[in-house]
C-alpha positions in Angstrom: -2.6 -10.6 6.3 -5.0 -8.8 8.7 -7.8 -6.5 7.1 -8.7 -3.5 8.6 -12.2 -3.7 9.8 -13.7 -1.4 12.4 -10.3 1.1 12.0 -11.6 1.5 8.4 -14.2 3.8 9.2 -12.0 6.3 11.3 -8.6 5.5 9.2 -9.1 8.9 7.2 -9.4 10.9 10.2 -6.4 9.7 11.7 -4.2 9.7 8.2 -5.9 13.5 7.3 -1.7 14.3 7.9 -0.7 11.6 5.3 1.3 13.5 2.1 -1.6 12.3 -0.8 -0.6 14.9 -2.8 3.1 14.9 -2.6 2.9 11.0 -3.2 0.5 11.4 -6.2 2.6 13.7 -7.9 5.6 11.6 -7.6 3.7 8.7 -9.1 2.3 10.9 -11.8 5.8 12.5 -12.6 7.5 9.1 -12.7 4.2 8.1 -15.3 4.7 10.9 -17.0 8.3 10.7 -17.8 8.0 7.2 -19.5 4.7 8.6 -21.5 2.0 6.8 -19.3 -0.3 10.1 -19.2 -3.8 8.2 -19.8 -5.1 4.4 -20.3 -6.0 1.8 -17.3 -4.0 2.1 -13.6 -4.3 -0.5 -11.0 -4.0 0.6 -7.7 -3.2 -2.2 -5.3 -4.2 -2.3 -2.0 -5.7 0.6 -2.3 -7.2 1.3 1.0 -9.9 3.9 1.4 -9.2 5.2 -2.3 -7.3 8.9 -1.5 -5.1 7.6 -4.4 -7.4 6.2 -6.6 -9.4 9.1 -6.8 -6.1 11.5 -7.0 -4.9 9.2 -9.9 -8.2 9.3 -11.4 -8.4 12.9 -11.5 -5.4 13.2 -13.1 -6.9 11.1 -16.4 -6.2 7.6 -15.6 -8.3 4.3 -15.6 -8.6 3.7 -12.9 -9.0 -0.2 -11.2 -8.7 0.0 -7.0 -7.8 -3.9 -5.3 -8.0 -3.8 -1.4 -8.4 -7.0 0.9 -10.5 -5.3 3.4 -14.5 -4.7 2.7 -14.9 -2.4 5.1 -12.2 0.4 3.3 -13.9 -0.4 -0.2 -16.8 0.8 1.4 -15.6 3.8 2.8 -13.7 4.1 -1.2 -16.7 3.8 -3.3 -18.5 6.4 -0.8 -15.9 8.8 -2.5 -16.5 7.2 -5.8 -20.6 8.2 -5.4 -19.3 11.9 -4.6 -16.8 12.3 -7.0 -18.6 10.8 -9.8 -15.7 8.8 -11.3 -15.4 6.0 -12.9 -13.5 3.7 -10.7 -13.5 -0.2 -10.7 -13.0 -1.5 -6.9 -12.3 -5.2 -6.5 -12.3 -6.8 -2.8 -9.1 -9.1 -3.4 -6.0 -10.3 -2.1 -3.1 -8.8 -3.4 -1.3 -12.1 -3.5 -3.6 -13.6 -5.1 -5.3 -10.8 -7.3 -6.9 -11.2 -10.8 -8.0 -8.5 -13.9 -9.5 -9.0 -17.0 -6.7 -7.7 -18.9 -3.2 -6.2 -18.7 -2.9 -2.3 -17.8 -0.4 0.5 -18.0 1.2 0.7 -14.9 0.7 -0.7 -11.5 1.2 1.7 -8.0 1.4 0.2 -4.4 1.6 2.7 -2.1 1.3 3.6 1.7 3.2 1.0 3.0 0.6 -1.8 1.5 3.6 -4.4 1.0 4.4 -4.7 4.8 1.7 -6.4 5.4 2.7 -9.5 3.6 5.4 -11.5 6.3 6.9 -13.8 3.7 9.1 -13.2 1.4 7.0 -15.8 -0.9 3.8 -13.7 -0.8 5.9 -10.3 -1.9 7.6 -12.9 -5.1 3.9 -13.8 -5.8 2.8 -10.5 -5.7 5.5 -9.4 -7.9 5.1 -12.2 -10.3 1.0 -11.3 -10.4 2.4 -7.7 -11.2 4.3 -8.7 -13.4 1.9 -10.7 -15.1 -0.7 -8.0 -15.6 1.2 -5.0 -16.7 1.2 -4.2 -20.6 4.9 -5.4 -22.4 7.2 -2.4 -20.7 5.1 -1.2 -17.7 5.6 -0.1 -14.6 5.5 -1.1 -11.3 5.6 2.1 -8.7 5.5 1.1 -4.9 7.0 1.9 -1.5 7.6 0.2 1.7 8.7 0.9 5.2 12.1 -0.6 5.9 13.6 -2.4 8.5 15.2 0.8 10.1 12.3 2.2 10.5 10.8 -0.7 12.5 13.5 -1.5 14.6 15.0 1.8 15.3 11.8 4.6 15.2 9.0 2.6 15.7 9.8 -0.5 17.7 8.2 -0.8 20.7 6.6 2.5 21.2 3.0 3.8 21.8 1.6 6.3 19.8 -1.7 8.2 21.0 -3.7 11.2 19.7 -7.2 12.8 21.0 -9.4 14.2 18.2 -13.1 16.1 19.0 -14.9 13.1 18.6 -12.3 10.2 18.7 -9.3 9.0 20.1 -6.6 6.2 19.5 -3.8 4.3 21.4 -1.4 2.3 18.7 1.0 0.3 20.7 4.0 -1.3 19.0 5.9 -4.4 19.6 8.9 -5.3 17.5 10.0 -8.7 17.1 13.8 -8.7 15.4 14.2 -12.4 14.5 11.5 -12.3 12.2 11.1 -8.9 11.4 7.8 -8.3 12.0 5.8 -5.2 14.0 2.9 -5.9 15.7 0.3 -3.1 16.1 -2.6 -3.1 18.7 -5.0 -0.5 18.3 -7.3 1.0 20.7 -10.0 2.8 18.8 -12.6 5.4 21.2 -15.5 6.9 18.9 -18.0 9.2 19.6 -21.5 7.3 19.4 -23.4 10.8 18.9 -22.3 13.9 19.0 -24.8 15.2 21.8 -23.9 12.9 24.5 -20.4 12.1 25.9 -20.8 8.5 25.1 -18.0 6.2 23.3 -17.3 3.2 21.8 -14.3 1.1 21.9 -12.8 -1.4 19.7 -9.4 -3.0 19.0 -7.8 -4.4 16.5 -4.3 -6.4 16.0 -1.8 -6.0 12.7 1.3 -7.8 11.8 3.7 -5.8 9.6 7.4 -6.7 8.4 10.4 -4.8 7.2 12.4 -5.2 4.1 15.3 -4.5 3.3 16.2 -2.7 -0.8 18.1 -5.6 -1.2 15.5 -8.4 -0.5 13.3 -6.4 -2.2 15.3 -6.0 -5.5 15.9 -10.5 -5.2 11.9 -10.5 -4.8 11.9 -8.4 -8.0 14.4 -10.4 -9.6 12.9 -13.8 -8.9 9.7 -12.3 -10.4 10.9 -11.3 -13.5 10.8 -7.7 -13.0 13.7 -5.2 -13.6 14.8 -3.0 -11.1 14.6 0.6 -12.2 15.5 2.7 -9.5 15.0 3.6 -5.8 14.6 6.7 -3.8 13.9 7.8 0.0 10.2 8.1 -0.3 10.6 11.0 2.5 13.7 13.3 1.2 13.1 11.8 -2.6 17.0 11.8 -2.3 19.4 8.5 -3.0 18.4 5.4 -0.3 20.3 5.6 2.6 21.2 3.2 5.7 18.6 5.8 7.7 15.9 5.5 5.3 12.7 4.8 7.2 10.1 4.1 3.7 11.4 3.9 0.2 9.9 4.4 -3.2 10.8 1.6 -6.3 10.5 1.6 -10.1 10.1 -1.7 -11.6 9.4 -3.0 -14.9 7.8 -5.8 -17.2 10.2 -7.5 -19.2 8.4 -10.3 -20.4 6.2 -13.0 -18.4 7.8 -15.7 -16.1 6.1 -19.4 -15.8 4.6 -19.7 -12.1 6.7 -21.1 -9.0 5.2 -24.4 -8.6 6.1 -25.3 -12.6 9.9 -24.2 -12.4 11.9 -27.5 -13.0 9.2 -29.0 -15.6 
């Protein structure tokens, strides 16, 4: 799993199109219905913190994991505006540790494509799993195979902004699954002079289908709730390019490498 390093300090001005809101109000709705208003969130893999600070605002706990310094950095800058009292860890989500168990748990903006095992995603969910209070809930999304293979594969994306500019090439590999991304990042150096710098970076994403994702689950110990299109919010569909899951804790599973003991 890749970090995002240099990219982290322009990712907010080339995801300013990404639907925050509309996500965060799904995730609060869903919260809501099963009485989770208040009490300690973890938000995992939490980027830059849009939806840390959204969930914050709404009256959560809030406890932000990301794998990448770099968009902690850019997270707690938001933390020092807003004033709110968010915990950031620098973790890896498969790997991830809290001091305690906590209400729900959201995943969000495709943050689970980024593991290319199935193993990592089962010891994800089983660390999930793990850490949510007796009943919680696990609230996450992921891009799906169909989307990969079908919109994305093997394209190249560019877009020129005032004072930067990317190229995101694709290149889809269907045995395995997996997307690789190579970006090509130009930023303006200072705004007076016409003078940019360049930087790249590679990423490895895979796609999954709702049914290796509800075995994951399974094998986890978590129950499947539900799943919609994360797009339409409509029922999952052969066409669906992200999708949105409910899971939840129903009791704690021993770890992998004691099963058979």
């Amino acid at each position: 799993m890749e970090a995002y390093t240099d990219f982290a300090y322009v990712y907010d001005v080339f995801m300013d199109n990404t639907p925050y809101d509309k996500w965060g109000g799904l995730l609060v709705s869903r919260l809501e219905k099963e009485g989770i208003t208040d009490g300690i969130l973890l938000d995992l893999g939490c980027g830059t913190g849009n939806m840390t600070e959204l969930l914050s605002e709404k009256g959560y706990d809030m406890i932000g994991v990301d794998y990448s310094g770099e968009m902690l950095n850019i997270a707690m800058d938001k933390r020092a505006r807003s004033g709110r009292q968010i915990l950031y860890l620098q973790q890896d989500m498969r790997e991830f540790e809290l001091y305690g168990t906590v209400r729900a748990v959201v995943c969000v903006c495709d943050s689970l494509n980024y593991l290319l095992e199935e193993e990592e995603i089962e010891d994800t969910f089983r660390l999930v799993n793990n850490y949510l209070d007796p009943g919680g809930l696990f609230l996450f999304d992921f891009n799906t195979v169909y989307k990969y293979e079908t919109v994305i594969g093997d394209a190249t994306i560019a877009e020129n902004r005032d004072n930067c500019s990317f190229i995101w090439e694709n290149f889809y590999e269907e045995e395995g699954q997996i997307n690789e991304y190579d970006l090509t990042v130009f930023v303006k150096e200072q705004e007076e002079e016409e003078l940019f710098r360049k930087f790249t970076e590679t990423h490895y994403q895979r796609g999954y289908t709702l049914e290796q994702i509800k075995r994951l689950l399974e094998k986890s110990g978590l129950v499947f709730v539900e799943a919609l299109d994360a797009d339409t919010l409509d029922e999952v569909t052969d066409t669906s390019e992200r999708i949105f899951c409910v899971a939840r804790e129903q009791g704690k599973v021993c770890d992998r490498s004691l099963d058979g003991i």
